[in-house]
C-alpha positions as CSV (number, residue, x, y, z in Angstrom):
1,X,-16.5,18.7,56.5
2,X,-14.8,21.1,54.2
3,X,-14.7,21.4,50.7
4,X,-11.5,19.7,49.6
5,X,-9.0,19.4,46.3
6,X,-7.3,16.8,45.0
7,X,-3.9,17.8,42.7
8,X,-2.5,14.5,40.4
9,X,0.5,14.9,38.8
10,X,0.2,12.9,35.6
11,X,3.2,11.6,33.4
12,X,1.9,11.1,29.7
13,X,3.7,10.3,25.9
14,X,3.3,13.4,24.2
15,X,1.3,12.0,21.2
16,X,-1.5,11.2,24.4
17,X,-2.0,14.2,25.5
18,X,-5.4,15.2,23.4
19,X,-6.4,11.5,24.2
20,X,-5.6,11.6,27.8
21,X,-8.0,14.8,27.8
22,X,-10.7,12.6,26.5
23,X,-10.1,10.0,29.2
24,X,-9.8,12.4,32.0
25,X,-13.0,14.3,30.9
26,X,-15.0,10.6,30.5
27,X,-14.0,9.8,34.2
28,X,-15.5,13.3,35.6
29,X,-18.4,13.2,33.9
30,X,-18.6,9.9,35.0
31,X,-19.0,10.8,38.7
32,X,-21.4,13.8,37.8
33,X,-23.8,11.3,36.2
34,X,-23.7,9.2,39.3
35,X,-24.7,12.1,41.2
36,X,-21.2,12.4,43.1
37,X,-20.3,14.9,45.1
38,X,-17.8,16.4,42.7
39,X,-17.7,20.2,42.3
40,X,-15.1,20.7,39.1
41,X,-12.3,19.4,37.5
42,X,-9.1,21.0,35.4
43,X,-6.8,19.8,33.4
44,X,-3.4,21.9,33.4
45,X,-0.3,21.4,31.0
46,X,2.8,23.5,30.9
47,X,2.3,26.5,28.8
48,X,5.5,27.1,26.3
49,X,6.7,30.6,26.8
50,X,5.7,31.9,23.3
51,X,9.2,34.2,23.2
52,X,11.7,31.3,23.7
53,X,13.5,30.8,20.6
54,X,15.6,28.2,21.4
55,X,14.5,25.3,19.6
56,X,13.7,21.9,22.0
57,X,13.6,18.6,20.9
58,X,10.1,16.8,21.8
59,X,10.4,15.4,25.3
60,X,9.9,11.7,26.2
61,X,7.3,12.7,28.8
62,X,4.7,15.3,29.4
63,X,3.6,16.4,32.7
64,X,0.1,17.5,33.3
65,X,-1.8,18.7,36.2
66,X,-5.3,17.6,37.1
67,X,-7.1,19.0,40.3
68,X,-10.7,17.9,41.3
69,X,-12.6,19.2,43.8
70,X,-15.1,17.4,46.0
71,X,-17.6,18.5,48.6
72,X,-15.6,16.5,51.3
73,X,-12.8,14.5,51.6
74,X,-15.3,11.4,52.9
75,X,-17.2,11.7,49.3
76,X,-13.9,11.5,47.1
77,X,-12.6,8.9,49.3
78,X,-16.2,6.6,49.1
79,X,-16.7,7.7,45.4
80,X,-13.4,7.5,43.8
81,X,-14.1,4.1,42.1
82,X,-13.3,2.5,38.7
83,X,-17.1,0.9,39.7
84,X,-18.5,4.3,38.2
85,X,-17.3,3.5,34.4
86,X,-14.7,1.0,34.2
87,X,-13.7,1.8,30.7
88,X,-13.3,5.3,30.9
89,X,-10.7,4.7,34.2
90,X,-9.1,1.8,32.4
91,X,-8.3,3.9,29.0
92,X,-7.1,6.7,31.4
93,X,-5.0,4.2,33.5
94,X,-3.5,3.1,29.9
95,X,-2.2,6.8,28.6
96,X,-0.6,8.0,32.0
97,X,0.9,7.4,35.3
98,X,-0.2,9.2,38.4
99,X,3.3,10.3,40.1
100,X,1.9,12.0,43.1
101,X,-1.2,13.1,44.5
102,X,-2.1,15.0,47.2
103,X,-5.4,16.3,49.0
104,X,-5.9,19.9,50.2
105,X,-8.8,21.4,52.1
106,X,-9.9,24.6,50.8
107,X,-10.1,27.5,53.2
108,X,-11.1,30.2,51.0
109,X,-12.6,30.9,47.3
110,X,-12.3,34.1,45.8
111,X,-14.5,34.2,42.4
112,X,-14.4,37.7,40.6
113,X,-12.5,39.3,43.9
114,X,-15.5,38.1,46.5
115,X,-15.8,34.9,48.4
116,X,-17.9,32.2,47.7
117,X,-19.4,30.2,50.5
118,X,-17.8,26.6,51.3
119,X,-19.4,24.2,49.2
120,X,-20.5,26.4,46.2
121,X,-19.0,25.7,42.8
């Protein structure tokens, strides 16, 4: 079994982004306090490049990035349930749209320049 991630491309109204945050972090820590086999979770948005002058209306969507990882693919596929806090998935569910997801195994971490052995955080 190797340590795996799990990329979801999330589609979100811009005025949901800070709540979608909320929603995403009550569904992780939802799994940690059932003791799943979840190692981490981020949540990415594109970064405006700072220099770009030219002015942008809002967009109609925002696209974010969320990657978990797991200690196995058979854990995030027996653990990923609304079961572990119904609410939480249920809010998140209601402030975005997951438009693809795929799984990955990890081969190789690199923390600081050095590898990390399979399974560590």
């Amino acid at each position: 079994m190797s340590t795996i991630r799990v990329l979801y491309k999330l589609r979100c109204r811009p005025g949901d982004l800070l709540e979608l945050q909320k929603a995403w972090r009550a569904v992780v820590q939802a799994h940690a306090r059932a003791g799943h086999q979840t190692l981490e979770s981020v949540l990415l948005v594109d970064a405006p490049d700072p220099d770009d002058a030219t002015p942008e209306q809002a967009p109609e969507w925002i696209v974010a990035t969320a990657i978990s990882r797991w200690q196995s693919r058979q854990a995030w596929e027996s653990q990923r349930t609304d079961e572990v806090d119904e609410v939480a998935y249920a809010r998140f569910r209601e402030l975005c749209t997951v438009d693809e997801k795929i799984v990955f195994d990890e081969l190789d971490l690199l923390v600081g320049g050095l590898p990390v052995a399979p399974g560590e955080p």
